[in-house]
N, C-alpha and C positions, 0 to 999 in steps of 0.2 A: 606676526604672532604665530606660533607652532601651535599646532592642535593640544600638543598636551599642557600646554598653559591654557588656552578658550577652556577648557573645559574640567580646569583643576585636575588633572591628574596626575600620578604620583611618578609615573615614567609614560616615554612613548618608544616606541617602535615602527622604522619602517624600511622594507625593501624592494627594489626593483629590480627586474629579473629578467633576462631575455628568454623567452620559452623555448626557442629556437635552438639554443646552444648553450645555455646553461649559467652565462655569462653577468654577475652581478654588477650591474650599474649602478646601480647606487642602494646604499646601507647605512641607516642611522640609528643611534640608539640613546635617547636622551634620561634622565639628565648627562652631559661630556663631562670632557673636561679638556684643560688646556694644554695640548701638546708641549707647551713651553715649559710643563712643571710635568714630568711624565711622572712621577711620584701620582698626584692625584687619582691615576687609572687604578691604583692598588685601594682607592676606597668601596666601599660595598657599594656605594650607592651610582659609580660610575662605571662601573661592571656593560660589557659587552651583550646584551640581553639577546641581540641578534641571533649570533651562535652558542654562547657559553650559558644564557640562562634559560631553563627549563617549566614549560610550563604546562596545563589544561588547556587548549585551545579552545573546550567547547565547541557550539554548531558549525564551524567551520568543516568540523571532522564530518558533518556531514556530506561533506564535496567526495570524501574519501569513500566512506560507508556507501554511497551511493552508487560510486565508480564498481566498488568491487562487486556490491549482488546486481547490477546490470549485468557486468562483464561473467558472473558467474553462469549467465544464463536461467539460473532460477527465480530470477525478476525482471517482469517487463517495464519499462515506462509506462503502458498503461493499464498493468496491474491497482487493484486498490485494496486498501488494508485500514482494517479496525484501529482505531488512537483510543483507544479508550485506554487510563494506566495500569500498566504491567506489575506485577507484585511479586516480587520475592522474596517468601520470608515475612522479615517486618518492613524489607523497603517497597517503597512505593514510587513508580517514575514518574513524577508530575509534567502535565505538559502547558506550557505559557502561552502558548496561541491556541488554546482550544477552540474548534471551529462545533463540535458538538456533531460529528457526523464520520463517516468513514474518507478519507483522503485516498485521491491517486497517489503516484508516485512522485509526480510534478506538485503538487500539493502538497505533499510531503516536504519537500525542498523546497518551495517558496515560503508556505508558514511555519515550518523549522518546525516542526514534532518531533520530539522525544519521541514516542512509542512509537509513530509510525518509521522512523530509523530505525528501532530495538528490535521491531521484526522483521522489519526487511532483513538485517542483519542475523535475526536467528533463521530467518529462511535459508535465506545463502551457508549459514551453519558457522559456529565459534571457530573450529579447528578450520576454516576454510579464510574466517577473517584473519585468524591470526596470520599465517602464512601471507597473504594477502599485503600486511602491515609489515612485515618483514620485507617483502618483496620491492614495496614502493622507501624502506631506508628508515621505517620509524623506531624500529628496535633496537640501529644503532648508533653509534657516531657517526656525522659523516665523514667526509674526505675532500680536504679542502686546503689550500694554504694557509687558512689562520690557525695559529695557534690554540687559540681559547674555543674550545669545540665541547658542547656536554654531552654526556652520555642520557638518552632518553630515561623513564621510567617507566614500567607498564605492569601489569600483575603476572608473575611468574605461571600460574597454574590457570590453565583455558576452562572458562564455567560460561555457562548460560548468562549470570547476571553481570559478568565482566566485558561479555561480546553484547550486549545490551547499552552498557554506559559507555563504551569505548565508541559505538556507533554516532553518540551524539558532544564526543568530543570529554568525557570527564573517564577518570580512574586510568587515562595514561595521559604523561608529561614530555612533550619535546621540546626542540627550537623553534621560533618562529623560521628561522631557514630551512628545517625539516618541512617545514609546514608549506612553505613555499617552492619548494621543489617537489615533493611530492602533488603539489598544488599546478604546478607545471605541467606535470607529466597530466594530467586529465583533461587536458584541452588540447595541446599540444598534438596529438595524433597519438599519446599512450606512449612516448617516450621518456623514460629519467634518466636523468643528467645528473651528473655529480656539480655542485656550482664552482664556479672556478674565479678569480679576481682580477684572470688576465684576460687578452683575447683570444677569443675561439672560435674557430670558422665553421660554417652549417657543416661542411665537410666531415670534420674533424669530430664533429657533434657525432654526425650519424657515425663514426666507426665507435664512437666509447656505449653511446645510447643503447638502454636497455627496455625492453618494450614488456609493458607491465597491465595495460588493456590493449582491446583491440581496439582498432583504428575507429570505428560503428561504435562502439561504447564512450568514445572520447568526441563523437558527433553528438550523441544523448548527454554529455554533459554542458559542453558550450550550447547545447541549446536550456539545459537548465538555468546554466548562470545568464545568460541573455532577458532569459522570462525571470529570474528572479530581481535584476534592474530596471526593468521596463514601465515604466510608469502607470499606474492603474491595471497590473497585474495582479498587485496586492502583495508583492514581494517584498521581504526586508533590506534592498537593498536599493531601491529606486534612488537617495540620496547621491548614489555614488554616481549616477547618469552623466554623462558631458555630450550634448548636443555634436551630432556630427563624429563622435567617437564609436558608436557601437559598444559601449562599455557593462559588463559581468561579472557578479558576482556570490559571493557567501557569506555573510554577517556570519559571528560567533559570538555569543553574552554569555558566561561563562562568570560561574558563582567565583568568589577566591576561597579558599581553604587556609584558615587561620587556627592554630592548635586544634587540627586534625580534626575540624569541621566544617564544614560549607557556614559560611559569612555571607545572609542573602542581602546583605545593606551593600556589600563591597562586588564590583565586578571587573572582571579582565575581559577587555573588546578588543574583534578582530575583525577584519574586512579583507577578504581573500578576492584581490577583484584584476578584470583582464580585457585587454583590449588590443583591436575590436574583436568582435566576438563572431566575426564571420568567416576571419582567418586572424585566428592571437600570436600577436608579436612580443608583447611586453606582459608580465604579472608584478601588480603594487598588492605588496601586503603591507597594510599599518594597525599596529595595535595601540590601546592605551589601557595604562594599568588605571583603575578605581579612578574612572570620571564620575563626574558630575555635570547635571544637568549645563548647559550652556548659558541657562538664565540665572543659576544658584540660586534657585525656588526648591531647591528638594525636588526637583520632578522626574517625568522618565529620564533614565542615561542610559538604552540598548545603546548596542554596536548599530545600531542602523542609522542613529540621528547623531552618530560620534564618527564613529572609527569610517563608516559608510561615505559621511560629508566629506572626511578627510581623505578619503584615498580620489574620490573625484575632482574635489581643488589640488591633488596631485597631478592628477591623469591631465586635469588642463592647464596645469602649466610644463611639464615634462613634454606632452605629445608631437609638437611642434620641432622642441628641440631634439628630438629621438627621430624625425622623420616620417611620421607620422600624421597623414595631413589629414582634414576633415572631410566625411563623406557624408550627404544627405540623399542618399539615393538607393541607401543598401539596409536589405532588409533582412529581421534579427534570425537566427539559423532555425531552419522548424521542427517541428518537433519530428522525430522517429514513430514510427506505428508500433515497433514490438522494442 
């Protein structure tokens, strides 16, 4: 049974990535349909979600936000910043995991705050993220052999309250392969790759690779997504764990927007996760549109106790066949001083 049946959902999403060279191993995007009736691909509901369809990623984008006010130099890891909500206007940034106190940075990233992204993000500065998001491929199509590629969306005119939401993944829309390749390049050693469907050699990698953090800044992130799975760290991703893997991550819950409103009954979950994390070979992104609880009691449905589980019952059954054997000996990357 596929994760987007356990858990009633309306589609799912998932991709595999070598971080290393850009190299798409595997790509799914459910509901299919049956090659033997190609007619069927032209229905809405079997649409290529992968690349062709566009979405809010939500906290995920915090892997991104985080990447760039590190790498800005205007935020340290062990900087700490006020969550209390941001107001502009008449909106107000609500935050889901209030802890009732001011958060580091790693704090930040592990219980996914809103506000404390919104300002890291106004720290680093609007005109600095946006470039930023340009740089790492969000603002355009990508460049790829498939066909059905979509064009991102994001808000034309750079404001305070747009580098604010954009920080924590809502008011821009990409591919989940957007999301995964710029998801790439943050662990990787700060290189993006264009994905490719063929093979590609490390070689061949490093002459197209475009270096988008610095190598120190892409050390502060594998070691956030590490503590963010780590069991009893208090991170939203512990779910995604496989013993002997080193595995890391980023949850994303992420409202859906139905006649041009946030739907808080309805959500889009992501799990941006990589392994292992003390040198990453592989990145599984799996999303799922509008789950539900596992038990269909109405209860919680984050990306942590969905999309999270599922990218880990991924990780362990791929890892073996990719090469990737089990370590019990190696220990998660630490953290940076600045």
């Amino acid at each position: 049974m596929c994760s987007s049946d356990l858990f009633s959902a309306v589609a799912g999403i998932g991709i595999v990535l070598d971080v290393n060279t850009g190299e798409v191993v595997g790509m799914v995007s459910y509901p299919d349909f049956d090659p033997n009736h190609p007619e069927q691909a032209l229905e809405k509901q079997n649409m290529n979600r992968a690349t062709a369809g566009v979405f809010e990623m939500g906290s995920v984008f915090k892997t991104f936000n985080s990447g760039f006010a590190l790498d800005s130099g205007k935020v340290r890891i062990t900087d700490t910043y006020d969550v209390t909500p941001l107001v502009f206007g008449s909106r107000r940034i609500g935050e889901f995991h209030s802890k009732g106190r001011p958060l580091s940075v790693t704090e930040i990233f592990l219980y996914s705050s809103n506000n404390g992204s919104a300002r890291m993000a106004l720290k680093a500065g609007a005109e600095a993220q946006r470039a930023f998001f340009d740089k790492v491929g969000m603002l355009r199509k990508i460049e790829t052999e498939l066909p059905e590629v979509a064009q991102p969306l994001y808000p034309r005119t750079i404001s305070d309250i747009s580098a604010a939401t954009m920080s924590f993944g809502h008011g821009i829309s990409v591919t989940p392969m957007h999301t995964a390749i710029a998801g790439a390049a943050m662990i990787n050693g700060g290189k993006l790759l264009p994905p490719t469907f063929f093979p590609r050699s490390r070689e061949e990698a490093d002459r197209i690779a475009k270096r988008v953090i610095q190598p120190e800044t892409s050390d502060k992130m594998r070691y956030l997504f590490a503590a963010n799975a780590t069991p009893g760290s208090g991170g939203s991703g512990t779910k995604a764990q496989v013993p002997g893997y080193l595995v890391g991550g980023k949850t994303g819950t992420a409202e859906k927007v139905e006649n041009g409103h946030y739907n808080a009954g309805k959500r889009f979950n992501s799990f941006l996760a990589a392994f292992p994390m003390d040198d990453p070979k592989y990145l599984v992104l799996t999303v799922l549109d509008d789950p539900k609880s596992e038990a269909g009691d109405g209860g919680p449905a984050t990306a942590g106790l969905n999309a999270a589980a599922a990218a880990g019952n991924i990780i362990r059954r791929i890892a073996p066949m990719l090469g990737v054997m089990p370590r019990y000996d190696t220990p998660a990357p630490a953290v940076a001083s600045n």
